[in-house]
N, C-alpha and C positions, 0 to 999 in steps of 0.2 A: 492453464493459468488463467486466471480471471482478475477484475478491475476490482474486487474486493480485497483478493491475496495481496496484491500489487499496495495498495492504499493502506492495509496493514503493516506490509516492512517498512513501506516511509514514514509512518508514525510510528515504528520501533526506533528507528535510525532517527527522527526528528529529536524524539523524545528519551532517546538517549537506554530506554529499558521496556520490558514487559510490560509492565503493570503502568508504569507511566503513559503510554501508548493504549492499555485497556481503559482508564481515567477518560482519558481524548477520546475514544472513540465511539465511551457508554456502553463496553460488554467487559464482560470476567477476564479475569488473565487468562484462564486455559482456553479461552476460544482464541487469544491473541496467539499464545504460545502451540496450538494445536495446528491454525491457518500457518503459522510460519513455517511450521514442519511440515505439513503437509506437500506447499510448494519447495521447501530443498530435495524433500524425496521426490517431487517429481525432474525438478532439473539438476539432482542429481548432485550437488554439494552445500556445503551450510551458505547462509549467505550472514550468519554470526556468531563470529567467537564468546560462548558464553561462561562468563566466570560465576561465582560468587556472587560478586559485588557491581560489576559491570558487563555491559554488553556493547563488545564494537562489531563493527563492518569486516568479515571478510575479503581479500581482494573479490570475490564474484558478487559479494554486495556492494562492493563500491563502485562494479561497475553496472547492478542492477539498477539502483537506485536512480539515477538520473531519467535510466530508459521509461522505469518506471511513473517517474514526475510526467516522465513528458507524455505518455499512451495515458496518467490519467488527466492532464492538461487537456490530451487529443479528446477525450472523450465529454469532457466538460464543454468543450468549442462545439463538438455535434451538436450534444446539448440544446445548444444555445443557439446555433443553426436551425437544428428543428423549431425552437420555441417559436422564433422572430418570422419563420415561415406560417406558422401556425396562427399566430398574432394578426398577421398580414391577411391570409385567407379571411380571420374571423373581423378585421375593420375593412375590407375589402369591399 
């Protein structure tokens, strides 16, 4: 699983659908729809009920999703760690 997959289902889950979350993201619905599947086959159950008409959270994505927020939270903070170190050496 990677920080792309992860940033994909919280803009399915944000945004409520597929193609809603392809919109957000600036790529096609089947790259959005293809990423999500990818990661349920690897861990191994859907992480959304999909109808028709709507798309919700199954309980394994409801308990994805947060973990998710947060490892790309965590990763934005490195980020930004790095940058302010980098900043520093370069006005140093």
């Amino acid at each position: 699983m990677d920080l792309r997959q992860m940033e994909v289902v919280v803009s399915v889950a944000d945004a409520g659908g597929f193609t809603a979350a392809a919109r957000r993201l600036h790529v096609v619905q089947s790259a959005v729809s293809s990423t999500v599947r990818a990661l349920e086959r690897e861990l191994g159950t859907p992480l959304f009920d999909r109808t028709t008409h709507r798309v919700a959270l199954t309980p394994a994505g409801e308990a994805f999703v947060p973990a998710a927020r947060a490892a790309l939270r965590a990763a934005e903070l490195a980020r930004e760690a790095v940058d302010a170190v980098r900043g520093q050496l370069r006005g140093g």
